[in-house]
Each structure stands twice: as C-alpha cells, then as structure tokens.
FIVEXTI-287398 format. One record per residue (C-alpha): residue in one letter; z negated, x negated, y; chain. Coordinates in steps of 0.1 Angstrom, whole numbers. Example, Ala and Ser with C-alpha at 12.3 -4.5 7.8 and 13.67 -1.06 7.14 Angstrom:
FIVEXTI-287398
A; -78; -123; -45; A
S; -71; -137; -11; A
end
This chain:
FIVEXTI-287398
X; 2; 64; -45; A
X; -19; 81; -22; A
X; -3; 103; 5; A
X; 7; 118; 41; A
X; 8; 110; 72; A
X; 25; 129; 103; A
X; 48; 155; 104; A
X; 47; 173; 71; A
X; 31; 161; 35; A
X; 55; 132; 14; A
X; 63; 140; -17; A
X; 41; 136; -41; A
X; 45; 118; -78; A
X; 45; 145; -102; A
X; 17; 127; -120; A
X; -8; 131; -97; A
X; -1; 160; -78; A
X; -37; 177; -92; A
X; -54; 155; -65; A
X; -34; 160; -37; A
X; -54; 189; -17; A
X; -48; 202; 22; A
X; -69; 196; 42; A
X; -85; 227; 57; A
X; -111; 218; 80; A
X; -106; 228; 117; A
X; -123; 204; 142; A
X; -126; 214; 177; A
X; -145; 191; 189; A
X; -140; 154; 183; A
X; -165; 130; 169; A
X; -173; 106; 199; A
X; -172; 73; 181; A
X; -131; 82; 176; A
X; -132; 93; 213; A
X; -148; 62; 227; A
X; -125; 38; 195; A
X; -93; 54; 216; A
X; -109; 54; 248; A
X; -99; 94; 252; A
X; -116; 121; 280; A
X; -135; 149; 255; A
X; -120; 171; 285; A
X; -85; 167; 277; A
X; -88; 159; 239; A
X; -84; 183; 209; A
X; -76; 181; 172; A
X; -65; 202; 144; A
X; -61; 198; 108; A
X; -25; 190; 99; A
X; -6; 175; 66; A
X; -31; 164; 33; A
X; -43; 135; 10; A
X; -53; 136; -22; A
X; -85; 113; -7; A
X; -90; 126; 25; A
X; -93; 153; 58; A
X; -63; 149; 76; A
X; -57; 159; 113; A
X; -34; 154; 147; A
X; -53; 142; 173; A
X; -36; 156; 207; A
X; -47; 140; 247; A
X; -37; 131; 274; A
X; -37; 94; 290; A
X; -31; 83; 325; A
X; -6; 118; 327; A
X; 9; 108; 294; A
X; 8; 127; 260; A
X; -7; 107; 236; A
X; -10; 117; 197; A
X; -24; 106; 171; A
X; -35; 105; 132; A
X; -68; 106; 119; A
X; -83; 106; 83; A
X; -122; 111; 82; A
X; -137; 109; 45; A
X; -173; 107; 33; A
X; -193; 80; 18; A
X; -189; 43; 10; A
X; -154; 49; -6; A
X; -140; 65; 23; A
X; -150; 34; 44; A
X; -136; 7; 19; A
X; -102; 27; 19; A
X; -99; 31; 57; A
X; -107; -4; 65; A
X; -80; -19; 42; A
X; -56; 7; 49; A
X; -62; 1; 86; A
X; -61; -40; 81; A
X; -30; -35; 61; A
X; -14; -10; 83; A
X; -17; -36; 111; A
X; -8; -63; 84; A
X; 27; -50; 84; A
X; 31; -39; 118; A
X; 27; -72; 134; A
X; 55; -82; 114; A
X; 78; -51; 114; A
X; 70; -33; 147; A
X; 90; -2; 140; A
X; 87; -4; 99; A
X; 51; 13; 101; A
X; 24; 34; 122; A
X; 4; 7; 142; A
X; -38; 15; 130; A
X; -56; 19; 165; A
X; -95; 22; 147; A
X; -115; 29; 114; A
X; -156; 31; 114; A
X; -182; 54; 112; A
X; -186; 85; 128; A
X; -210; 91; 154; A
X; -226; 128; 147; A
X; -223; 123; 109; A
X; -228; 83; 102; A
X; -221; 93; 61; A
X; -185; 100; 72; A
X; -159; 76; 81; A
X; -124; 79; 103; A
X; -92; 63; 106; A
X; -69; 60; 134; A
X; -34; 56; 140; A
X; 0; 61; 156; A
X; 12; 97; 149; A
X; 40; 93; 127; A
X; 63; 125; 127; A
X; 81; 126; 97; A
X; 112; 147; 96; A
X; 122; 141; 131; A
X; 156; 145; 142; A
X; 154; 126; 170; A
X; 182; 104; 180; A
X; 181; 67; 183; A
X; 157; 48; 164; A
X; 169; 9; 160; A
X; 192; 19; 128; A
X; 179; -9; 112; A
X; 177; 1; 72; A
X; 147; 0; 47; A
X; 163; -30; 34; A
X; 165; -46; 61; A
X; 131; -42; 78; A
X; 116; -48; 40; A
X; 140; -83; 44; A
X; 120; -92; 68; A
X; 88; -84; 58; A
X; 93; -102; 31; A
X; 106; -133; 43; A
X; 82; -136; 71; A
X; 55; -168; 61; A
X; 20; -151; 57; A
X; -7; -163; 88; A
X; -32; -193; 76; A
X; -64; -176; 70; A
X; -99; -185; 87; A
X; -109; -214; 70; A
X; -80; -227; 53; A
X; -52; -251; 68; A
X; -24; -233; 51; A
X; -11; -193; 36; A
X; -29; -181; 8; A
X; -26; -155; -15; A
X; -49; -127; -8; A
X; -59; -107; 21; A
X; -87; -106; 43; A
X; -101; -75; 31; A
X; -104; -47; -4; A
X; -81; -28; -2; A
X; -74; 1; -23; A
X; -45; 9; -46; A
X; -50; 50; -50; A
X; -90; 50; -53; A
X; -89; 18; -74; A
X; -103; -11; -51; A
X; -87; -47; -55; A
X; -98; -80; -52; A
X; -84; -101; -29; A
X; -103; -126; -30; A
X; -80; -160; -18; A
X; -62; -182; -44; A
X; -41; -210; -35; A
X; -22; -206; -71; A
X; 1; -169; -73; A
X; -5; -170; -107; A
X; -41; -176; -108; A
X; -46; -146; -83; A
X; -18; -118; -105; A
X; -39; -132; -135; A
X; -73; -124; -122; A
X; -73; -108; -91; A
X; -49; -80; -107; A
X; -40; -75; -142; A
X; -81; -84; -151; A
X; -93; -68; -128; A
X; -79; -35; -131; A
X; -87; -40; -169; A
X; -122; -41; -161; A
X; -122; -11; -145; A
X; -101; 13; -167; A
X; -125; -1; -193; A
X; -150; 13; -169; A
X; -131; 42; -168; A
X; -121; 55; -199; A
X; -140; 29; -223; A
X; -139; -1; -240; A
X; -97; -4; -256; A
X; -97; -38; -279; A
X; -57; -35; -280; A
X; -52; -28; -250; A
X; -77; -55; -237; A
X; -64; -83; -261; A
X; -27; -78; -249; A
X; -38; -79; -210; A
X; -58; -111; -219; A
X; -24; -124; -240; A
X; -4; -116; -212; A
X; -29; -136; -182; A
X; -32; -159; -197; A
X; 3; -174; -216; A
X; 28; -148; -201; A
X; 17; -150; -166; A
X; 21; -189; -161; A
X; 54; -190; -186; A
X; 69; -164; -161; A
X; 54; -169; -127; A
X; 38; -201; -129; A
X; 35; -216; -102; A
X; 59; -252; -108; A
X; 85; -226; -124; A
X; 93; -199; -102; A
X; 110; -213; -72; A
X; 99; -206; -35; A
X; 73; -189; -35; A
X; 49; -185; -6; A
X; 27; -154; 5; A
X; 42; -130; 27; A
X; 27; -90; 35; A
X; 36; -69; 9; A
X; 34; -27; 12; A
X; 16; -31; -21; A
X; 20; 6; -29; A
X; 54; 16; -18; A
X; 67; 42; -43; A
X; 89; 65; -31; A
X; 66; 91; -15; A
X; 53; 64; 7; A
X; 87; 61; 25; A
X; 104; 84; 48; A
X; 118; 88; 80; A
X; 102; 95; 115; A
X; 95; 89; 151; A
X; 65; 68; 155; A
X; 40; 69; 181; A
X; 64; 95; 202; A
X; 86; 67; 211; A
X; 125; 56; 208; A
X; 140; 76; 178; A
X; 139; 82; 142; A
X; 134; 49; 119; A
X; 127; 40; 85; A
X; 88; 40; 79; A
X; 63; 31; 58; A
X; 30; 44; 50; A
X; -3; 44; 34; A
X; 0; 9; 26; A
X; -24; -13; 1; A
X; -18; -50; 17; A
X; -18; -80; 1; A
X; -4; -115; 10; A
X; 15; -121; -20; A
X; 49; -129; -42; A
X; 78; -109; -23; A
X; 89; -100; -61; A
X; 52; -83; -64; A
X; 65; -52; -37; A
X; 95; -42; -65; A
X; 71; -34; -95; A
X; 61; 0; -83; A
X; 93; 6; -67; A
X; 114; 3; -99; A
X; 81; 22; -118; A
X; 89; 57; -100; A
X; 126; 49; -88; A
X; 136; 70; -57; A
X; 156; 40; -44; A
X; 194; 38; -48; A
X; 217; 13; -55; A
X; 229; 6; -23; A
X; 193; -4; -17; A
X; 192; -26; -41; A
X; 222; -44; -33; A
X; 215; -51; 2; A
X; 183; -58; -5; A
X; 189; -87; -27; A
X; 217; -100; -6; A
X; 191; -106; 24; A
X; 162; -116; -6; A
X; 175; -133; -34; A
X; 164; -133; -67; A
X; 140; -163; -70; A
X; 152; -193; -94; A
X; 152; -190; -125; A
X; 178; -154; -118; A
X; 178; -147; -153; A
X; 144; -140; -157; A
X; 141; -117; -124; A
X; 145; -87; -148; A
X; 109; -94; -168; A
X; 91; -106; -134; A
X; 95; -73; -121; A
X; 82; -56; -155; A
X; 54; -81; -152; A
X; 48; -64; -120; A
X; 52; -32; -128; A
X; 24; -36; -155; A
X; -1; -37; -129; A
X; 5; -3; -122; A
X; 9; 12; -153; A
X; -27; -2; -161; A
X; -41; 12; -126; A
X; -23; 44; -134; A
X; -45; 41; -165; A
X; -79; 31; -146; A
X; -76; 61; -128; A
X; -58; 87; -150; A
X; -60; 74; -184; A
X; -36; 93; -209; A
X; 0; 83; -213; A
X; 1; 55; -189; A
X; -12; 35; -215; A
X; 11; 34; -237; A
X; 31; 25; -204; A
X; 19; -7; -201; A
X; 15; -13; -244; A
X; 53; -12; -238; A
X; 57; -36; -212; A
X; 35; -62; -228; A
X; 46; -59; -263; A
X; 82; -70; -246; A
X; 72; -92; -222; A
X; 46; -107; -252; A
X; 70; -112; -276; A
X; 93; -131; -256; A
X; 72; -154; -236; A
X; 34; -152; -249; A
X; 38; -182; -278; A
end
C-alpha cells in the first residue's frame, strides 16, 4: 500500500494517491549514524532526494567503497511511527530476501539518527526500477513467489517448531499489526488480524455495531469452518509480502548487480498461510492470467479446492477493513459485502 523505492515512483492505487507526496528535502550532508550503519567515508559520500512515499523522505544515497560505486536507499521519518515502520519493513525486507535473493532489495540498517534522535532512517539496496539492463536470472514473479511460498518458515527463539507470526510490528500502510506468535493459523487471522484491525478502525472512525458484529460472526464461526486448522490441508508458515498489490511489484536492477529481475517492495512480513499473500493481490488486480496459472501449477490450491475461491475473499477482507481503519468511506461497505457472502454460507 505504501510506496517507492529506486528508480522512479510505483504506481500508486488511485485510492490513496492524496497521501503519496515527493519528497523534497535536499541533504548534503549525511547523518553519521547511517554513515557509521554502512560503514561509508563522509569524504566520498553524498545524498539527494530522489522518488516519494506517502509516509516518508526519500533519498539515493551515492559512495564509494574500496574503488567501488556503491548506492543506496534511504527513508528517514520523524517520531515513534517512523521507527515502528522502518524496523518491520527492514526485518521483513530481510525476511524475504534470505529466501528469495534476487526477489527483493536486501535492508542494510534502520535506527535513530544521530544529529536529530526524533528522526529515524532506513537503509537498503538501491533498487532501480525501470532498468533496461540485460540479464537478470529470468526467473518470473511466479516463480520466485513459488518459492517464497513453499519455503518452511525458521523456528523462532524460544519455540522448537515454525509459528505463525513474525518477530516484530510491522505495518500494513500506517496501520500497525500484531504479530504476536500463535501456533493455531486460525487463532492468529482471527485475532491477530481481522480483530485487530477492527479495533482500530473503531478507533478510527467510531464505534460501527454492524460492522463489528459481522467481524466478530465471521472470527469466530467463518474463520475455523474455512481455515480451521484440522480442515484446510498443509498448512505451515512461510514469509509472506503481506502487502503486495500491484504498485509494490516492478522490475529493476538491484543493488547495481547482474540484470533486470522481478522485484518486490515495501513489504509488511508475516510468517503465515501462503493463501494469505493472494487476498490483496486479487483486491486491486494488476496480475494476469498467465500469472495465475503458473502460479498455481508450482502452489496448488490447498485441499479442500472448492473452497479456494472464499479463502481468498476471507483474505481479502482483511484489507478492505484496514482500508477502512485508515480511510474510512466506501471500503466499508467492501468488506459488509464479503462478510454477508462469506456469512451466509459458512457462519451457522
């Protein structure tokens, strides 16, 4: 939902285009906590701004390392939201990476800033977008997302086996999520999402009886008829994108090496349900069919097939309602839509 990265701006969803803003600040001189997180000479180090967020300054970071031209990409954003978004976007930038390699930007740092503590940075590869540069692995979205998704999530600290969760909040446009670690998939969509983000449009936009009865209808008697955890087969956590609508895919060179791939960005992690990843994807479309075809012949359709149709709608719901959280208006009635379907069918 949220934005750029690299080259020039993604596109942005039509509904939300009154945040996105460029960023105009020129820097040049870089804060030294970034200089000594990337271990870069002041000397031969510059920055400028370059593309825009909705959420935050963005800039090209330019030095020069053992002879080498190194770049790089660097959000900076004031007070404690700033530092809640940067930390899960770095965690789940590196979330994906480790499994994907050439699928997403690796995240190099994210803390406080030296001369102004109040403002917060991020670092990463430099991803330029619109590239035209040869090579590149060929591999297709499909295919890298195949493997993302059938890769077994790491055991956390303190368990003996994956869980569904992530080690960190991360954020989902502005809206923080919790993700806090459940051994059940349905226990954690139940609370951990479609709750939680009730809680906080409530916050938002006031208290909504309907709309707060049919979330609490669908946790609790939708949610375990459809993804319950002894009826939907094989499912295990694996890293998600969490936010990958269209604008949030593109092509580009990343980190100045080998060629053009298919990338992700701006990522909002979670260890979850591979089937969680297509709700937002089939909310704002931008993916064809040939996509979707290879896609499910390298993930198929969990067992039972039939219902794969109103697990994704069950997904998608969680972003109508954070939609709502932080928009209000018509994405309401949005989610009314999905729940009086998905209700009526499986919430007796």
């Amino acid at each position: 939902m949220r934005i750029t990265t690299g080259l020039k701006c993604a596109s942005i969803n039509p509904h939300i285009s009154h945040l996105f803003r460029k960023a105009t600040t020129m820097a040049s001189r870089v804060d030294s906590a970034i200089l000594e997180a990337l271990g870069l000479d002041p000397k031969v180090t510059k920055i400028a701004s370059h593309g825009g967020s909705g959420f935050a300054s963005t800039f090209k970071l330019s030095s020069t390392v053992n002879g080498k031209e190194m770049n790089y990409f660097v959000k900076t954003g004031t007070g404690a939201d700033s530092e809640l978004m940067f930390k899960g976007e770095h965690a789940s930038l590196n979330a994906i990476h480790n499994v994907v390699p050439n699928l997403c930007p690796k995240s190099h740092a994210n803390g406080a800033c030296q001369e102004n503590p109040n403002r917060f940075f991020l670092a990463t590869d430099f991803l330029e977008l619109g590239s035209s540069r040869p090579g590149g692995s060929g591999d297709s979205l499909a295919k890298k997302l195949a493997k993302l998704h059938t890769t077994p999530a790491p055991i956390p600290e303190g368990f003996d086996r994956p869980m569904f969760g992530f080690p960190v909040t991360t954020c989902c446009g502005s809206s923080p999520q919790d993700n806090g670690w459940k051994s059940s998939w349905a226990d954690f969509y139940a609370n951990n999402r479609l709750r939680t983000i009730l809680k906080q449009g409530v916050r938002s936009n006031g208290a909504d009886p309907e709309l707060a009865s049919a979330v609490e209808r669908t946790a609790s008697t939708v949610v375990p008829r459809l993804i319950g955890d002894e009826h939907v087969k094989g499912v295990y956590p694996v890293v998600v994108h969490g936010d990958l609508w269209s604008g949030n895919h593109g092509r580009g060179r990343i980190a100045g090496e080998g060629g053009v791939e298919e990338v992700v960005f701006d990522p909002s992690a979670v260890y979850g349900h591979s089937e969680y990843e297509l709700g937002i994807m089939r909310m704002f479309g931008g993916f064809g069919g040939g996509f979707w075809k290879e896609y499910e012949s390298l993930v198929p359709k969990a067992e039972p097939k039939e219902e794969w149709e109103d697990r994704v709608a069950l997904y998608e719901l969680y972003h109508h309602l954070n939609h709502w959280a932080l928009f209000g208006g018509g994405y309401r009635s949005g989610a009314m839509s999905i729940m009086k379907k998905l209700n009526a069918k499986y919430g007796r």
